[in-house]
N, C-alpha and C positions, 0 to 999 in steps of 0.2 A: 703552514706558510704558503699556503695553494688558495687562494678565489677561486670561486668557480660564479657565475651567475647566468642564470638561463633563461630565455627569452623563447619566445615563438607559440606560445601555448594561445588556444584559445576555441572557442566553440564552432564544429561542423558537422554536418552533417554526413552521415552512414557513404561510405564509398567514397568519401570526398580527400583531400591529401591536408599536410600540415610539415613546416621542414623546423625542427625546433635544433637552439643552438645555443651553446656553452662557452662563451668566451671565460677562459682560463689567464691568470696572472700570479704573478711570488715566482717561487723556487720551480719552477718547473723544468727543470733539469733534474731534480730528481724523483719527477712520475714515470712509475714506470705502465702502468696501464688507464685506461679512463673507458666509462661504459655509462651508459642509462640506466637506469631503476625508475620504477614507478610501485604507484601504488594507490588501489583503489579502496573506499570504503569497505571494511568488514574483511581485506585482504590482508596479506602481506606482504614486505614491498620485495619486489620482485628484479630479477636481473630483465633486459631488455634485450641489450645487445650491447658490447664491448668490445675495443680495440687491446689486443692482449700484446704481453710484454714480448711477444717476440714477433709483433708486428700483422698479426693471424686478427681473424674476427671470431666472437662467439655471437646466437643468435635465440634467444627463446625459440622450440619450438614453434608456440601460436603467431610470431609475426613474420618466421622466415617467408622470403619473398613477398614480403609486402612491406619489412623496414628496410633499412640502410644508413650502417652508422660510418663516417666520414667525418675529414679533418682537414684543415685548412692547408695549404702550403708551407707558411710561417708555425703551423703547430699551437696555435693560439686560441684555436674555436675549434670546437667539435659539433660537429651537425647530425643530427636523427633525422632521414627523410624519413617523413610516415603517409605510405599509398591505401588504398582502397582501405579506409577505416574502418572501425566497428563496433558499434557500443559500448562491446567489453574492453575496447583499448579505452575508455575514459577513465583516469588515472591523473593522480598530479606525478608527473617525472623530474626525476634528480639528477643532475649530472653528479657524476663520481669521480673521483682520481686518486690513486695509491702509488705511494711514494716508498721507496728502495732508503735504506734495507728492513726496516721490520716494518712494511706493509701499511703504513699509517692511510687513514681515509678521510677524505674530506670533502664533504658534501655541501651542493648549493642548494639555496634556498624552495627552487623547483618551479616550475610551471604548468598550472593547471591546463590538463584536454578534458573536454567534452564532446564525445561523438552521441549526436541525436539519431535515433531509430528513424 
């Protein structure tokens, strides 16, 4: 009972930025956490960064300090900045959202990146 649909994807160049975003709608009173995933050809899809149930972030690894996952005032849009790019980060990414109490998920459609070498 959670939308999610993400927007901001699209083609740039190595070092370059992109801020992609997740307007959320339904029941959302009962998520309790929301995070990125992507996933690249021949991969699997992979955690990014997340806003976790007790209000903390998690952060892959390869993109600490160079993502930033962020949420609107109203609680409505979640936003990934993504700084200094890298080819490996070309992925289509999914917004996510899990719902209280037995963990249900619910994923959006996602928005292709492409970072050019």
């Amino acid at each position: 009972q959670v939308q999610l649909v993400e927007s901001g994807g699209g083609l740039v160049q190595a070092g370059g930025s992109l801020r992609l975003s997740c307007a959320a709608s339904g029941s959302l009173s009962s998520v309790t956490a929301m995070g990125w995933y992507r996933q690249a050809p021949g991969k699997q899809r992979e955690l990014v960064a997340a806003l976790t149930s007790g209000g903390g972030t998690n952060y892959q690894d390869s993109v600490k300090g160079r993502f930033t996952i962020s949420r609107d005032n109203a609680k409505t849009t979640v936003y990934l900045q993504m700084n200094s790019l890298k080819p490996e980060d070309t992925a289509r990414y999914y917004c996510n959202a899990k719902t209280a109490p037995h963990r249900n998920d619910y994923w959006g459609q996602g928005t292709q990146v492409t970072v050019s070498s």
